[in-house]
C-alpha positions as CSV (number, residue, x, y, z in Angstrom):
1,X,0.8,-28.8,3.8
2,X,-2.1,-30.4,1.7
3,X,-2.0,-28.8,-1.6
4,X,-5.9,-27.8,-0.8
5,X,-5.0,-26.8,2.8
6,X,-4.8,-22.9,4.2
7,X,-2.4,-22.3,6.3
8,X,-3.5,-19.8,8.7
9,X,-1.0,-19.4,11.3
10,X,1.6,-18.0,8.3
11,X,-0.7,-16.3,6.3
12,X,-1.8,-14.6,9.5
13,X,2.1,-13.9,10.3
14,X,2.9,-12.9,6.6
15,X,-0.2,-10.2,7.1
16,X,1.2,-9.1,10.8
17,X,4.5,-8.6,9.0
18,X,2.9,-6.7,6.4
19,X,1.0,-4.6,9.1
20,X,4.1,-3.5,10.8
21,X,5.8,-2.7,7.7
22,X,3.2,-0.2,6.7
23,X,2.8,0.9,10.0
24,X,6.4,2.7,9.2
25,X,5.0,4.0,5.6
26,X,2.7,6.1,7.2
27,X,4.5,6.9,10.3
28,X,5.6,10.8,8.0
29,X,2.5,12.4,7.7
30,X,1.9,12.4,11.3
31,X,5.3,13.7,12.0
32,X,5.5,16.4,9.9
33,X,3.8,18.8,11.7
34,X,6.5,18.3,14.5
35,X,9.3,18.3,11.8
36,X,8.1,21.0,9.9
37,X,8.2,22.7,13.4
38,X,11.3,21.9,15.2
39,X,13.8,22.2,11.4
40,X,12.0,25.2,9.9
41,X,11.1,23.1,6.8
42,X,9.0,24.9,4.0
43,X,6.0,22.6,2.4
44,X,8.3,21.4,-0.5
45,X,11.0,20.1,1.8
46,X,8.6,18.6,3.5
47,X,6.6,17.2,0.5
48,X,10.7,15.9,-0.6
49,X,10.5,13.2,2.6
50,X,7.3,11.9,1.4
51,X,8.8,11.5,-2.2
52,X,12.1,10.1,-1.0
53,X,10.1,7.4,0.5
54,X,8.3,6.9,-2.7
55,X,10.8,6.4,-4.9
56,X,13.2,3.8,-2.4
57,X,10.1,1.8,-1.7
58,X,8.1,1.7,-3.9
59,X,9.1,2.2,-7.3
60,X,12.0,0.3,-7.2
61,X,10.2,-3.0,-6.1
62,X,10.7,-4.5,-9.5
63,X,14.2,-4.8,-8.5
64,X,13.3,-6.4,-5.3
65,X,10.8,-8.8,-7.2
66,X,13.4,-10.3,-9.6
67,X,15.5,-11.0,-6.5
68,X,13.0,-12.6,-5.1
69,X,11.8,-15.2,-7.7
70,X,15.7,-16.0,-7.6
71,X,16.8,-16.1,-4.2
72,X,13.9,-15.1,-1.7
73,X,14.6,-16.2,1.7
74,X,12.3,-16.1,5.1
75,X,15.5,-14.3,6.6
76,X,15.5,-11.8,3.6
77,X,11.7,-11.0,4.5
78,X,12.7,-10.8,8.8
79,X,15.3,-8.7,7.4
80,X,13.4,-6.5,5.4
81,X,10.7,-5.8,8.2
82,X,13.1,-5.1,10.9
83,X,15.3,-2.6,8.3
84,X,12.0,-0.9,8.2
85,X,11.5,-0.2,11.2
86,X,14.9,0.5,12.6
87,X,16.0,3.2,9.6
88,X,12.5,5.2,10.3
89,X,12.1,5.0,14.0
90,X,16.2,6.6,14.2
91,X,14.2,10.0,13.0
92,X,14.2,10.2,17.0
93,X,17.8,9.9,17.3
94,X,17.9,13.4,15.8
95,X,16.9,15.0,19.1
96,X,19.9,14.1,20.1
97,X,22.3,15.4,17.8
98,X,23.8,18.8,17.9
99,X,22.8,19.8,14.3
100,X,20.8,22.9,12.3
101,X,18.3,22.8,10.1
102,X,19.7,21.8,7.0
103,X,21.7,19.1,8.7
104,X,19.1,17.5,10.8
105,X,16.9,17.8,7.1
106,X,20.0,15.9,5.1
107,X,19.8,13.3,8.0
108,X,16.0,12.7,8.1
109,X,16.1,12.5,4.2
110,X,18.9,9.4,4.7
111,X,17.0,7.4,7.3
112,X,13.2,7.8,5.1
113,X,15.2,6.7,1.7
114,X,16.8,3.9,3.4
115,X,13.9,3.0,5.6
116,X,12.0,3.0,1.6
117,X,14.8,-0.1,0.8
118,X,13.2,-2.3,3.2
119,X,9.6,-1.9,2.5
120,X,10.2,-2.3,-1.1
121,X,12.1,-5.9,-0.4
122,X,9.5,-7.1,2.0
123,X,6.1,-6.4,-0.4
124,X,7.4,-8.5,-3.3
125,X,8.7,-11.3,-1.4
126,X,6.0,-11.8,1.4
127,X,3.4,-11.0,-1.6
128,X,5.0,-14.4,-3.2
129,X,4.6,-16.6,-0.5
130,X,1.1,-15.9,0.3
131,X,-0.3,-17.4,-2.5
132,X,1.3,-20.5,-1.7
133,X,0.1,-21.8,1.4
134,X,-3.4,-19.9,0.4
135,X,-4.4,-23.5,-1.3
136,X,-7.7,-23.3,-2.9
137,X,-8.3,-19.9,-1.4
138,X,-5.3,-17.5,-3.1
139,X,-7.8,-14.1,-3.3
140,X,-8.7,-14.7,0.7
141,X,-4.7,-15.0,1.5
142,X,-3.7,-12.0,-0.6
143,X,-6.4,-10.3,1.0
144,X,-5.8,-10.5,4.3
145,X,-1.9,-9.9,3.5
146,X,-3.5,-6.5,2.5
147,X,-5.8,-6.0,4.7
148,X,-2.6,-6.2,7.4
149,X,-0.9,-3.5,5.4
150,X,-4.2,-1.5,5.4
151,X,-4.4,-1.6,9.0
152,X,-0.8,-0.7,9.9
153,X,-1.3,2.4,7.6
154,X,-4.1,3.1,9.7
155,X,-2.7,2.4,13.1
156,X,0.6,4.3,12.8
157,X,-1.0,7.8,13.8
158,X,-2.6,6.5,16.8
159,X,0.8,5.7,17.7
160,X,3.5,8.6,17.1
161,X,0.9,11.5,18.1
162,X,1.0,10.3,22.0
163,X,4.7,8.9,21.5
164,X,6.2,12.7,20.9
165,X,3.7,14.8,22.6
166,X,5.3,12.6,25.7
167,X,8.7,12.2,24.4
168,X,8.9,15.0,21.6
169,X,11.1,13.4,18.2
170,X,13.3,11.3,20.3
171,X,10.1,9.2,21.3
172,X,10.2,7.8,17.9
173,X,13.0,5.6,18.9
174,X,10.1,3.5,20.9
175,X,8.6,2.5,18.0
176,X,11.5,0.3,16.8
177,X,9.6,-2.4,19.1
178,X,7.1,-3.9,16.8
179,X,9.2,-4.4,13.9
180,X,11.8,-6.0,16.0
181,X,9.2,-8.3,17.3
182,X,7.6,-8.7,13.7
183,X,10.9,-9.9,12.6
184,X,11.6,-12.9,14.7
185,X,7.8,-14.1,14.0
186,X,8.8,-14.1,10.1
187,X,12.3,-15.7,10.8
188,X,10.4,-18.5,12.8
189,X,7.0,-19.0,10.4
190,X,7.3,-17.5,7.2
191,X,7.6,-20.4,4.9
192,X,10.9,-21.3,2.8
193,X,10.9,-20.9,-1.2
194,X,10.1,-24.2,-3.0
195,X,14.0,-26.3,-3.5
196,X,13.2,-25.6,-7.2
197,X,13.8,-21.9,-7.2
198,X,12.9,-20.1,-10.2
199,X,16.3,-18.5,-12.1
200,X,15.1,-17.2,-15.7
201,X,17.5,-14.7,-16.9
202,X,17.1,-11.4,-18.2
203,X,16.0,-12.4,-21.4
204,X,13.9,-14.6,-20.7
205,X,12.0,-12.5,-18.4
206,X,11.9,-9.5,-21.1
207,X,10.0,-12.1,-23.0
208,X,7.4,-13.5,-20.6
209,X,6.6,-10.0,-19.9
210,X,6.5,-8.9,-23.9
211,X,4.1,-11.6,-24.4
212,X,1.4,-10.3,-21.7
213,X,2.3,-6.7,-22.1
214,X,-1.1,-5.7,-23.2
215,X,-2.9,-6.6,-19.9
216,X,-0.8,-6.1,-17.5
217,X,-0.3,-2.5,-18.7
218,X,-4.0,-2.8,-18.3
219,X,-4.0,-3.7,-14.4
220,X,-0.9,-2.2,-13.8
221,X,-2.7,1.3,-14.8
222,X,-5.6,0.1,-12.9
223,X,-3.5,0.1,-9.8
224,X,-2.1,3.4,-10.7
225,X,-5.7,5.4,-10.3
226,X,-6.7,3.7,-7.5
227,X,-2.8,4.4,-5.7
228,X,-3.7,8.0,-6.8
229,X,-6.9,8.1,-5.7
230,X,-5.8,6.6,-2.3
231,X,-3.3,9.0,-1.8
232,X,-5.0,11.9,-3.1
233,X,-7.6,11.2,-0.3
234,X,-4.4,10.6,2.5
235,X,-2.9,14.3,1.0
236,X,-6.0,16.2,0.8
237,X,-8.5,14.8,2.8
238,X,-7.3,17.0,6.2
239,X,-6.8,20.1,4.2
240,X,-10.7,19.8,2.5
241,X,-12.4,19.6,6.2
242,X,-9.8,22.6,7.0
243,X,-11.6,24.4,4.4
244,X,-14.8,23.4,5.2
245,X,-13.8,24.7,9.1
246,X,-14.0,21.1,10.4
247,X,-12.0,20.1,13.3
248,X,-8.6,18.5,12.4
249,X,-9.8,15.4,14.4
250,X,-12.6,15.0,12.4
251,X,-10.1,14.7,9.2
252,X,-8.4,12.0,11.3
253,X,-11.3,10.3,12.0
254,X,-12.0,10.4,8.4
255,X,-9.4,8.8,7.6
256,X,-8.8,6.2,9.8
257,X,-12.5,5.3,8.8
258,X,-11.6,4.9,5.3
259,X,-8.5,2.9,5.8
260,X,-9.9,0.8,8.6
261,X,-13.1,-0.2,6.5
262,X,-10.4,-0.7,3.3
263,X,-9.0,-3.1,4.7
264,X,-12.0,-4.9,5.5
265,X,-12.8,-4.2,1.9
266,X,-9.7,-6.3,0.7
267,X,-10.9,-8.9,2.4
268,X,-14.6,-9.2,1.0
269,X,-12.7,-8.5,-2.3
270,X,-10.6,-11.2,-1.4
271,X,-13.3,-13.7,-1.0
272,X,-15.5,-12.7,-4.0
273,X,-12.5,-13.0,-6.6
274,X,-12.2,-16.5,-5.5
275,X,-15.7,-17.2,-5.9
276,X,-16.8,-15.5,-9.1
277,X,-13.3,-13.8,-10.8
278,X,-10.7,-11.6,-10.5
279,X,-11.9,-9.1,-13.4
280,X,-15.4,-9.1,-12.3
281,X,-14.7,-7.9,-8.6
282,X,-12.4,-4.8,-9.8
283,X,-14.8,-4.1,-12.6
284,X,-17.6,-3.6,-9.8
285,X,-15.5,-2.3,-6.9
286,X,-14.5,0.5,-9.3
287,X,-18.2,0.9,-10.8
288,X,-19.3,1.7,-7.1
289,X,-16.1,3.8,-5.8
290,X,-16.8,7.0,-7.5
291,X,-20.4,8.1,-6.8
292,X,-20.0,6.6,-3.3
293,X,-17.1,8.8,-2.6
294,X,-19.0,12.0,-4.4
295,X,-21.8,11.9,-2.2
296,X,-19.5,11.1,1.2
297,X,-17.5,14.3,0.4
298,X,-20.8,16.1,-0.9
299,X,-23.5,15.8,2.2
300,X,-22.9,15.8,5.9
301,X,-24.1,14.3,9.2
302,X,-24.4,10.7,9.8
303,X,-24.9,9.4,6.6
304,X,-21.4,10.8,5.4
305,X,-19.6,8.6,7.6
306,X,-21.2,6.0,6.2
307,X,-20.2,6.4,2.6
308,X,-16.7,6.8,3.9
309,X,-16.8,3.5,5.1
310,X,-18.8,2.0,2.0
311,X,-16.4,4.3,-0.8
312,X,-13.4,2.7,1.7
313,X,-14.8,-0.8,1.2
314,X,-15.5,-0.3,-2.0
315,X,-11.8,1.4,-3.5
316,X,-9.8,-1.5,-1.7
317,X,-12.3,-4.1,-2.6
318,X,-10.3,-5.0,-6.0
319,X,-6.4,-4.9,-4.0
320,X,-5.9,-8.9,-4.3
321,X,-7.7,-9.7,-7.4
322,X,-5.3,-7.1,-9.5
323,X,-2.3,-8.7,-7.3
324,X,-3.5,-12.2,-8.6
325,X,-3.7,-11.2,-12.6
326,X,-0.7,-9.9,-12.6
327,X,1.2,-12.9,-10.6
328,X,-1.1,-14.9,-13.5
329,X,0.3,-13.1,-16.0
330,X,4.1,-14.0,-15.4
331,X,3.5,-16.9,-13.2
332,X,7.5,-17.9,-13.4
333,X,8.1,-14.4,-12.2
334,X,5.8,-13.7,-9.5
335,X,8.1,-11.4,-7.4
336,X,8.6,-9.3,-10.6
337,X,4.4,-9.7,-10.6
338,X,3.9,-8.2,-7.5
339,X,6.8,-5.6,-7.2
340,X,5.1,-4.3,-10.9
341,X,1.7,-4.0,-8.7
342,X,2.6,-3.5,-5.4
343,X,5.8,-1.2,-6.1
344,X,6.1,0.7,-9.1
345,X,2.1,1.1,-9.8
346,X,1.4,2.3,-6.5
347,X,4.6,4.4,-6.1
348,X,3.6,6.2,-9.9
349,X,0.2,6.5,-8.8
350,X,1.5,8.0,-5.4
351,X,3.7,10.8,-7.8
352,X,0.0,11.5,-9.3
353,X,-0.8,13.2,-6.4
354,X,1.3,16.5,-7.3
355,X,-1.0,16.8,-10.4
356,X,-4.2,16.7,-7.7
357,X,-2.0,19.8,-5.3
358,X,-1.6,21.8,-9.0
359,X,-5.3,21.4,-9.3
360,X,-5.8,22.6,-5.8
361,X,-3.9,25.4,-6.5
362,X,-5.3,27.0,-9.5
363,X,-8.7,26.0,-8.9
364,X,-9.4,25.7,-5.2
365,X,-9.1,22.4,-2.8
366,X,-12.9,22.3,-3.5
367,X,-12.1,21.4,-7.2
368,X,-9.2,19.1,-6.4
369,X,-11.0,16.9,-4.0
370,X,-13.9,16.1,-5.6
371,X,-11.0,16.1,-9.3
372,X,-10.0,12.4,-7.5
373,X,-13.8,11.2,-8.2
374,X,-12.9,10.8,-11.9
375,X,-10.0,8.2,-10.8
376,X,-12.6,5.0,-10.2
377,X,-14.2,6.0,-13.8
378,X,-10.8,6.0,-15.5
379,X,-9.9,3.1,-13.4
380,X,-13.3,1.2,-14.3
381,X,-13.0,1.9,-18.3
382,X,-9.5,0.3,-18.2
383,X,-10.8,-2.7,-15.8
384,X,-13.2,-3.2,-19.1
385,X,-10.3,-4.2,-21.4
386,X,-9.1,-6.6,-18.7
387,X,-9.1,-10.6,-20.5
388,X,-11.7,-12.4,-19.3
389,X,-15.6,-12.3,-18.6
390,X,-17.3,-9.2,-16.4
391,X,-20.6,-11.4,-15.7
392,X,-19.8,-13.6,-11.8
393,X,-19.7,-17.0,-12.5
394,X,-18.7,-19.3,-9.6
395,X,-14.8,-20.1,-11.1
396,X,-12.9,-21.5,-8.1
397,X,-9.4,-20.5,-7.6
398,X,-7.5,-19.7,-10.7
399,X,-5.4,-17.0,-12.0
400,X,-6.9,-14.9,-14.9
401,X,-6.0,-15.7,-18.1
C-alpha cells in the first residue's frame, strides 16, 4: 500500500470488528433487568457483573498492549473478537442448567470476566493497526475505528430486548453469530504486523514511558473524565427520566441518541485533528461538552433532543485525537499507547461512576446527574496543559509532540 494511500476496505473491517466487540460490552445493562429477575440478584450483585467486566477488559489492556507491540497477530485480533462473543452470549446457556441462584450468579460472573479477556486483547491490537494503513489521514482511521465501537455500544440493546422477550436468557445464545462472522473478516483482511516487530524489554519501556510521563498522565486523565462522564450518563441517564416520570423508552431513546450521534462525533473529531491538531480538537470538544449537556438535561421538548445529539457529538469528538498523542508519546510501544487509553483510562474512569451513585444517594439523582457536568470542565483544564498549540493551524498528519 502507498505510504500516502488509505486503505478502506481494512480500516472499515478493523471498525466492523470493533463494532461487534462492543456490541458484547454493552450487551449487560440490557440484561439485567431479566437477570436481576430470574436469580433474585440485589443491585450490588448486579452492579458486581458490570465491574467484573471492567476490570478483565479494560483495565488490564496494558497487558494486552505490550503483547501486542511484541507479537500481535491478525489471528490474535479474529481471536479476540470471536472470544468475545462466544464467553458473553453462553449467559443463555444458563437456562439450561439445573442451578439456583447463587450458582447460576457464580457462573454468569465467569463467562462476563472471561468475555472482559477478549475485548481487552482486541482494543489494543486492532487500535495499532489502524493507524497504519490510515496513510496521511491517521485521526480519520482512528475515528471511524471508534465510531464502530460507538455504534455497537449502541446497537446491542436493539438486539437482546427482542432476542429474550422471544427466547427468554437462552436467546442470548443467537447472538454468538456476528462475532463469529466478525472473526473470519479479521482473519481474512486485517493487515499483518510489519516483519520488524517491535521487542523492547521491560526496561526499556519503563524508560520511554518515564520520559513522557508528564503528558500522558495529562491525556490519560483526560480520558478518564470523559470515560466517567460517558458512563455516568449510560448508569444514570434511565434512572433521571424515571425521576422526572418519563417513560423508560424515552431513556432509551436518549441514549441511543447520544451514542449514535458520538460516534458520528468521533468521526468529525477524526477529521479536524488531522487538519488543525490533536490538542486543539479535545481542548474545544471539551469547552462545548459541559453547557451543551446542562441545558439538554435542564429544558424539555424538541430542542432537548437536540443538545443530546450536539453534547453526544461534542463528548466523543476528542476519542482519536487523545488515542493519537498517546501512541505519539511512546511511538515504539503503541499497543502499550492505546491499552493506557483505550483500557485502563476508560476502565478507571468507568470505576468513577460509584462516586456519581454515592452522590445520588446522599443528595438526590437530581444532584448527581447534573454533578457529571463538571467532568468536561475538569477534563478541559487538563486538555490546557497538553504540549502543543490550542490555536487550529492546518498541521497535516502528525503525532503531537
Amino acid at each position: 500500500m502507498n505510504e500516502k494511500g488509505f486503505d478502506k476496505l481494512r480500516v472499515f473491517i478493523l471498525a466492523l470488528g470493533h463494532m461487534v466487540n462492543d456490541c458484547y460490552s454493552n450487551m449487560i445493562p440490557p440484561l439485567l433487568p431479566v437477570l436481576r429477575t430470574t436469580y433474585d440478584l440485589s443491585y450490588a450483585a448486579s452492579g458486581m457483573i458490570m465491574t467484573v467486566f471492567t476490570i478483565t477488559s479494560s483495565i488490564i489492556q496494558p497487558v494486552f498492549g505490550y503483547y501486542a507491540d511484541r507479537k500481535g497477530r491478525r489471528w490474535l485480533v479474529a481471536l479476540s473478537v470471536l472470544w468475545t462473543g462466544f464467553f458473553m452470549s453462553m449467559i443463555g446457556i444458563i437456562g439450561f442448567l439445573d442451578l439456583d441462584s447463587s450458582g447460576a450468579y457464580i457462573v454468569i460472573l465467569a463467562l462476563v470476566g472471561l468475555s472482559g479477556f477478549g475485548s481487552a486483547s482486541y482494543h489494543p491490537q486492532a487500535s495499532t493497526m489502524v493507524p497504519r494503513i490510515s496513510g496521511d489521514h491517521k485521526g480519520l482511521g482512528v475515528s471511524i475505528f471508534s465510531a464502530g465501537g460507538n455504534l455497537g455500544y449502541a446497537i446491542m440493546p436493539l438486539l437482546v430486548v427482542p432476542v429474550t422477550s422471544l427466547w427468554g436468557i437462552q436467546g442470548t445464545l443467537v447472538l454468538f453469530i456476528p462475532a463469529l462472522i466478525a472473526s473470519l473478516l479479521l482473519q481474512r483482511y486485517a493487515p499483518e504486523p510489519p516483519s520488524s516487530s517491535v521487542a523492547l524489554n521491560l526496561k526499556e519501556l519503563w524508560s520511554d514511558i518515564m520520559a513522557v510521563a508528564k503528558p500522558l498522565s495529562i491525556v490519560t486523565g483526560v480520558v478518564c473524565m470523559r470515560a466517567w462522564l460517558f458512563f455516568g450518563l449510560i448508569t444514570f441517564l434511565p434512572l433521571y427520566f424515571a425521576y422526572r416520570q418519563e417513560p423508560p423508552e424515552m431513556a432509551s431513546l436518549h441514549l441511543f441518541i447520544l451514542l449514535f450521534f458520538g460516534a458520528t462525533g468521533s468521526l468529525i473529531g477524526g477529521h479536524v485533528s488531522d487538519r488543525y491538531g490533536r490538542k486543539f480538537t479535545i481542548v474545544f470538544s471539551l469547552l462545548f461538552t459541559g453547557p451543551l449537556l446542562f441545558a439538554a438535561l435542564y429544558i424539555n421538548g424538541l430542542m432537548q433532543w437536540v443538545l443530546m445529539a450536539a453534547a453526544g457529538m461534542s463528548l466523543l469528538a476528542s476519542f482519536s485525537p487523545a488515542v493519537l498523542i498517546a501512541q505519539g508519546l511512546i511511538p515504539k510501544n503503541q499497543g502499550i499507547a492505546s491499552g493506557i487509553i483505550l483500557g485502563f483510562a476508560i476502565g478507571v474512569g468507568g470505576l468513577g461512576v460509584v462516586v456519581t451513585g454515592a452522590v445520588s444517594d446522599a443528595f438526590g439523582i437530581t444532584v448527581g446527574i447534573f454533578s457529571l457536568v463538571a467532568l468536561p470542565v475538569i477534563g478541559l483544564l487538563l486538555a490546557l496543559l497538553l504540549p502543543g498549540k490550542i490555536r487550529p493551524e492546518i498541521v497535516g498528519v502528525r503525532y503531537v509532540k
